[in-house]
KEVEXBA-9338 format. One record per residue (C-alpha): x, y, z; residue number from 1. Coordinates in steps of 0.05 Angstrom, whole numbers, plus 5000, padded with zeros to 4 digits. Each point is the difference from the previous one (the first is absolute). Example, Ala and Ser with C-alpha at 12.3 -4.5 7.8 and 13.67 -1.06 7.14 Angstrom:
VOMAR     u     v     w  num
VOMAR  5246  4910  5156    1
VOMAR  5027  5069  4987    2
//
This chain:
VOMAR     u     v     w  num
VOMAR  3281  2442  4355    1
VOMAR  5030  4958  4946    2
VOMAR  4970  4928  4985    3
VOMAR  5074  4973  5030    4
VOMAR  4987  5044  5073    5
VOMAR  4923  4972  5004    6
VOMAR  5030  4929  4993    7
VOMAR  5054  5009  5053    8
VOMAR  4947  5026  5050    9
VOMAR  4962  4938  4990   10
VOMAR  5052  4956  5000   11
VOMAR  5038  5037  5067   12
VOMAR  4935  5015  5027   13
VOMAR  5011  5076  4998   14
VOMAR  5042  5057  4962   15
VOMAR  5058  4999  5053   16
VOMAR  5061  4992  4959   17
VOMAR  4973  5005  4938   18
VOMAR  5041  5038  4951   19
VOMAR  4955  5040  4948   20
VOMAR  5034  5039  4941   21
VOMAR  5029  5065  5018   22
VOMAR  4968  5055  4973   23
VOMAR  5061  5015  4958   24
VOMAR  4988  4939  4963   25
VOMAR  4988  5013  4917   26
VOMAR  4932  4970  4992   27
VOMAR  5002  4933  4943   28
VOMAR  4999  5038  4933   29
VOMAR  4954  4972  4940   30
VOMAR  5043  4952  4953   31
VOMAR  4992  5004  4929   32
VOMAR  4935  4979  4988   33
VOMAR  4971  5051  5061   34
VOMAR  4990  4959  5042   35
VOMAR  5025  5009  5075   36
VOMAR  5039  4937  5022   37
VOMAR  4972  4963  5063   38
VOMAR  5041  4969  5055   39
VOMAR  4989  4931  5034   40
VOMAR  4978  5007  5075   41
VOMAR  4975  4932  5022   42
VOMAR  5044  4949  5040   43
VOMAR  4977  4922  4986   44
VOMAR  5014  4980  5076   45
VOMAR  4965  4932  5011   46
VOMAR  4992  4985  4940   47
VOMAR  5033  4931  4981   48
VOMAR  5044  4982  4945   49
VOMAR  4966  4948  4973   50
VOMAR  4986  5004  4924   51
VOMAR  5065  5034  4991   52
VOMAR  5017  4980  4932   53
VOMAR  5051  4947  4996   54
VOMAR  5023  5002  4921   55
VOMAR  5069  4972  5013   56
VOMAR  5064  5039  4973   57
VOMAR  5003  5028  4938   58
VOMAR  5059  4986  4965   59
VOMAR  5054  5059  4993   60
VOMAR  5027  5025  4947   61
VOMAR  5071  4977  4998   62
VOMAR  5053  5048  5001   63
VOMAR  4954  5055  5006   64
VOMAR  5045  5059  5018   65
VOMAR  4981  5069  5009   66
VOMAR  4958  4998  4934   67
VOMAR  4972  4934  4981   68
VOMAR  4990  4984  4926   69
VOMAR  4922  4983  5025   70
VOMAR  4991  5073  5030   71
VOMAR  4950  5038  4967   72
VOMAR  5030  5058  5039   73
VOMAR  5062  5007  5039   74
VOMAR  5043  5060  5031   75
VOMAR  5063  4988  5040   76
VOMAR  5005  5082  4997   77
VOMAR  5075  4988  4971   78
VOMAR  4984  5055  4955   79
VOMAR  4953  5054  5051   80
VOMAR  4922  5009  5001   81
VOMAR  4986  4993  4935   82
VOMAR  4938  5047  4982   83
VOMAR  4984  4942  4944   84
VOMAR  4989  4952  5063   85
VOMAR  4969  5038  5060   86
VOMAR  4959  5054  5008   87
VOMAR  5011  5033  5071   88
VOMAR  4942  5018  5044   89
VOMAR  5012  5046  5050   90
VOMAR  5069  5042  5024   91
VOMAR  5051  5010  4933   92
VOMAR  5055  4983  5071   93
VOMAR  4973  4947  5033   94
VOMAR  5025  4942  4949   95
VOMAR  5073  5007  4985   96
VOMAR  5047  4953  4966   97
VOMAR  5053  4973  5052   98
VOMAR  5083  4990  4983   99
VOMAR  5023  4989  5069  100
VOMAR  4952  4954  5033  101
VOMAR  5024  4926  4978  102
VOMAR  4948  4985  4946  103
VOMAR  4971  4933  4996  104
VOMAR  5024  4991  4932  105
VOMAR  5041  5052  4961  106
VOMAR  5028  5067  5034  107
VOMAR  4929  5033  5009  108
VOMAR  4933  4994  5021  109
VOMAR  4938  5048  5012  110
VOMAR  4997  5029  5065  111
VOMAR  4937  5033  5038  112
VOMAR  5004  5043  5049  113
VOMAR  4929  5004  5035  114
VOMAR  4968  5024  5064  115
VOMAR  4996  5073  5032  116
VOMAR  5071  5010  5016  117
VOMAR  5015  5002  4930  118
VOMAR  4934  5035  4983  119
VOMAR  4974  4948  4958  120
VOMAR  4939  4969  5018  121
VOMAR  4932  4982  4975  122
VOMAR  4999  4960  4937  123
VOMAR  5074  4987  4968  124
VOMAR  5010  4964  4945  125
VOMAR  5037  4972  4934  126
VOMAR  4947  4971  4949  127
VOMAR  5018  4950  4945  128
VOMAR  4989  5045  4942  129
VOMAR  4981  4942  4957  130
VOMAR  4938  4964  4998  131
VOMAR  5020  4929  5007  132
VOMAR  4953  4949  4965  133
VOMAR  4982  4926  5045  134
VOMAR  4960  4960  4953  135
VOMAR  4986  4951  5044  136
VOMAR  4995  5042  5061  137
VOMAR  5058  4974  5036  138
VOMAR  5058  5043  5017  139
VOMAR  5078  4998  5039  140
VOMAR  5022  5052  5034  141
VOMAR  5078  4992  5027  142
VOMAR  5028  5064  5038  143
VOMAR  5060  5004  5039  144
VOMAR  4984  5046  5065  145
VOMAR  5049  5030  5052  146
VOMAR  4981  5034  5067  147
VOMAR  5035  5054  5036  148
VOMAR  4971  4967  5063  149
VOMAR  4934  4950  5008  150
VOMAR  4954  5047  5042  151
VOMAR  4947  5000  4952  152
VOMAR  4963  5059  5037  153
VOMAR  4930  5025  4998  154
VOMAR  4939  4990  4951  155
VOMAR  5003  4949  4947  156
VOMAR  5041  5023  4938  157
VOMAR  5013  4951  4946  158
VOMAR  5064  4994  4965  159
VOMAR  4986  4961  4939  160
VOMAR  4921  5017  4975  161
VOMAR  4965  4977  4942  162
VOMAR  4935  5032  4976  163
VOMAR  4959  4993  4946  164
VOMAR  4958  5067  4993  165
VOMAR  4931  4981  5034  166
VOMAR  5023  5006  5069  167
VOMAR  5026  4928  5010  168
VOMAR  5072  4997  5037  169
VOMAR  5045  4950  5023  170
VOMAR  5056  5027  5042  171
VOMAR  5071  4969  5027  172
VOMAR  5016  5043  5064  173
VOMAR  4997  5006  5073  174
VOMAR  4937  5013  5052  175
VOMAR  5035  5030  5060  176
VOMAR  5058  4956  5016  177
VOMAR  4994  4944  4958  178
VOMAR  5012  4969  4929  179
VOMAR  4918  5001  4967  180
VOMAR  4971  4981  4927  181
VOMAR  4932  5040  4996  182
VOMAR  4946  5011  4961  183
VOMAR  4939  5053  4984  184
VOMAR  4948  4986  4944  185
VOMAR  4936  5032  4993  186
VOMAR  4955  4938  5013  187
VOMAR  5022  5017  5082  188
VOMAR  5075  4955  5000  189
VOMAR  5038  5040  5056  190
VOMAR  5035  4957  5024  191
VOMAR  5085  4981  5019  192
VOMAR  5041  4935  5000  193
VOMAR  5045  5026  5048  194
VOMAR  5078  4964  5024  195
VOMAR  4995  5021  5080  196
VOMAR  5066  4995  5035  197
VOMAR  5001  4976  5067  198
VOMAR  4942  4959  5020  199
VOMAR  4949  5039  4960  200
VOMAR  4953  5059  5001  201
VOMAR  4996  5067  4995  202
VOMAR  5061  5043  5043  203
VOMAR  4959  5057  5029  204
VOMAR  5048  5059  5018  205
VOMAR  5046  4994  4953  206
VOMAR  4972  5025  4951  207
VOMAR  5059  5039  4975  208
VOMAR  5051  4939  5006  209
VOMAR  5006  4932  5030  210
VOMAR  5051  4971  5046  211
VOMAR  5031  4958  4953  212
VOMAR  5031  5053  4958  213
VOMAR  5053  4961  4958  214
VOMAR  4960  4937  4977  215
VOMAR  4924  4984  4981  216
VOMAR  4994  4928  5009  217
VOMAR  5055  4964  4950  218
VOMAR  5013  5072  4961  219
VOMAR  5058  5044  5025  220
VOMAR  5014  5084  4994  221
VOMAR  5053  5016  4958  222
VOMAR  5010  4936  4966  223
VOMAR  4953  4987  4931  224
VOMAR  4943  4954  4999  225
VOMAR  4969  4965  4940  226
VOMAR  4941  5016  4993  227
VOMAR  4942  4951  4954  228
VOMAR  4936  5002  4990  229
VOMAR  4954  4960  4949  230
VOMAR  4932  5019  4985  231
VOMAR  4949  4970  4973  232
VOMAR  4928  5038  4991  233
VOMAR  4964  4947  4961  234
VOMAR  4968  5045  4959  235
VOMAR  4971  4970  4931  236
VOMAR  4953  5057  4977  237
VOMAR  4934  5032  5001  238
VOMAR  4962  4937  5015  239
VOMAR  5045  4967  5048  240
VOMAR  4965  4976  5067  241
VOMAR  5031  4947  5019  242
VOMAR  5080  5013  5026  243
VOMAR  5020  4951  5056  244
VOMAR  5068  5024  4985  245
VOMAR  5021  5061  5027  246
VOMAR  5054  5007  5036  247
VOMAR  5071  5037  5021  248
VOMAR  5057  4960  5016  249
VOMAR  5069  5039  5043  250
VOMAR  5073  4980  4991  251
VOMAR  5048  5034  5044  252
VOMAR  5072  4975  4979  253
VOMAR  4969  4942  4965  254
VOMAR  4965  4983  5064  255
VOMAR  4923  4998  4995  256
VOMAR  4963  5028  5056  257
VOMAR  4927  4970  5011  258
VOMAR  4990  5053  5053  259
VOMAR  4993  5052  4946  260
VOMAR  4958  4961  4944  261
VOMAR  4937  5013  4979  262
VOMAR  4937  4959  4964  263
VOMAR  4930  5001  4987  264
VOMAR  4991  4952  5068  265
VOMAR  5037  5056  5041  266
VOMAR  4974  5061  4969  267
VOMAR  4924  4975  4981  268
VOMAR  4996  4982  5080  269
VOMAR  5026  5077  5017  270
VOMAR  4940  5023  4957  271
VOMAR  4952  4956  5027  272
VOMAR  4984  4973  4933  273
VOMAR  5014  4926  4959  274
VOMAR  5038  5008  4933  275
VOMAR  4995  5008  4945  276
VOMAR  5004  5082  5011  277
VOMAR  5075  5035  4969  278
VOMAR  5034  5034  5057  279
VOMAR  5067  5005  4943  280
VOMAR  5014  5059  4951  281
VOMAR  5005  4981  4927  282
VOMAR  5078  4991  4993  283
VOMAR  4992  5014  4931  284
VOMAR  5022  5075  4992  285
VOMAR  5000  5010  5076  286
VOMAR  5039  5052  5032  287
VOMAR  5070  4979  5043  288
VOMAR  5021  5049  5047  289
VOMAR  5059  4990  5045  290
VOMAR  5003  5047  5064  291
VOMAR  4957  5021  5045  292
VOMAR  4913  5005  4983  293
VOMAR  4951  4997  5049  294
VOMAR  5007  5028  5062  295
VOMAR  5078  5005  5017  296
VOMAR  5040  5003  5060  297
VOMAR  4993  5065  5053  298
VOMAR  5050  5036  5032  299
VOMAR  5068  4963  4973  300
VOMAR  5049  4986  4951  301
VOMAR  4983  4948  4955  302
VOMAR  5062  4975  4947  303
VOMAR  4987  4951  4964  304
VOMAR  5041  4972  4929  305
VOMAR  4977  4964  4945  306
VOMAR  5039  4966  4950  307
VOMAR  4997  4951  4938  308
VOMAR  4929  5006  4991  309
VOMAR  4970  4951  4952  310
VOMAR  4928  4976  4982  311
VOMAR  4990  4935  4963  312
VOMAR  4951  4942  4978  313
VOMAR  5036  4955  5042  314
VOMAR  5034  4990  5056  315
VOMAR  5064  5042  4994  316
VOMAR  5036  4977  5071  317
VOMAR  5055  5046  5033  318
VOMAR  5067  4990  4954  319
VOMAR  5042  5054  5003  320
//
């Protein structure tokens, strides 16, 4: 039984409902340093959101476009999957680059096509090829997203994931039926910030949709979303001890959403511990994936498009 199905038990107070992976499933492959990726499992319920980090709004860089002159990468996939860019992991079909859904900037975006119906499943990702440097640890994220529908089925995938090699993850996705950030380091950090719709808590039996099909709190299927997300590892080498800092900020549409932030006060507490102790990956070099890592979705169809992908310094904001 996965980590995911021992905390649903506890939680539900017993396996009925419980979706584990079907036995299909591709089991998470090593990434490029061998090690096998780990997925987040652990739902914060109860704990309280003070200490959420309140660092005000970065400015934006003006006029940012589909490529901002502050990017220190960018892809709005005018020109295909470039194999200078992205390395794929997984299926050669399950990315594709899409002409005749709208595109959130340009003609076409990158579609994947996930989940057993298409025969995709287990780990599926594109990789930024390049090893992007962040000096001062600090990193932007913008990603425009776009749902064929807002289930957000089964497990816990994550559709944005950084990584930095030593088994240290931070993960934009879904646990069950709701918008999550989560995390897994190796010091014990297992732990979700998780967006419930609907009064909160977990939706037993559902497992392989929810009732609210076309929207997920403020987002809505078929239309695109902006996705941001600024982090900030506080890491300041070898002999650093001392980080108060840490921290993950979400924007969606230029809206911030406290629901899904994350600090030292929030995640120390999950551990049990008092800072200073990293639960970040060193952004410097880290790996960007955009698809679905962890554990993904069982049973269905997951689509989902990304377009105008850019990391930056600063805030880059959602200009098309």
């Amino acid at each position: 039984m996965n980590r995911l199905s021992i905390l649903l038990c506890a939680l539900l107070g017993g396996c009925v409902g419980v979706a584990s992976p079907d036995a299909g499933d591709v089991e998470p492959a090593p990434d490029d340093a061998g090690r096998v990726d780990a997925g987040t499992t652990r739902d914060d319920a109860g704990a309280p959101d003070a200490g959420t980090p309140d660092a005000g709004t970065p400015p934006l860089d003006g006029g940012a476009g589909p490529c901002p002159a502050t990017a220190i990468f960018c892809d709005d996939f005018e020109t295909g999957l470039d194999a200078a860019k992205w390395l794929t992991n997984g299926d050669a079909t399950t990315f594709t680059i899409d002409t005749t859904t709208p595109a959130a900037h340009g003609t076409r975006s990158l579609h994947m096509a996930y989940g057993q119906p298409y025969g995709h499943t287990g780990y599926q990702t594109v990789q930024i090829k390049p090893r992007l440097a962040a000096p001062d640890d600090r990193v932007y994220v913008r990603a425009f997203m776009r749902f064929a529908d807002l289930k957000l089925p089964g497990a816990h995938p994550f559709f944005i994931d950084v990584s930095d090699g030593t088994g240290t993850e931070l993960g934009f996705g879904s646990i069950i039926n709701d918008f999550a950030f989560m995390a897994y380091a190796p010091n014990g950090l297992d732990d979700a910030r998780i967006w419930y719709e609907g009064g909160g808590g977990w939706h037993p039996g559902v497992e392989n949709g929810d009732a609210t099909p076309n929207t997920e709190n403020t987002v809505t299927a078929q239309t695109w979303v902006c996705v941001e997300l600024m982090y900030f590892g506080d890491h300041q080498g070898a002999g650093d001890t001392q980080h108060p800092g840490e921290q993950v900020t979400v924007w969606l549409d230029g809206v911030e959403i406290p629901q899904l932030a994350a600090s030292d006060a929030i995640w120390q507490q999950a551990l049990g511990r008092a800072p200073p102790e990293h639960w970040s990956p060193v952004y410097d070099g880290a790996r960007w994936k955009f698809g679905v890592s962890s554990f993904g979705p069982d049973n269905v169809a997951l689509d989902i498009w990304f377009d105008a992908i850019a990391v930056s310094h600063t805030r880059i904001g959602c200009d098309r």
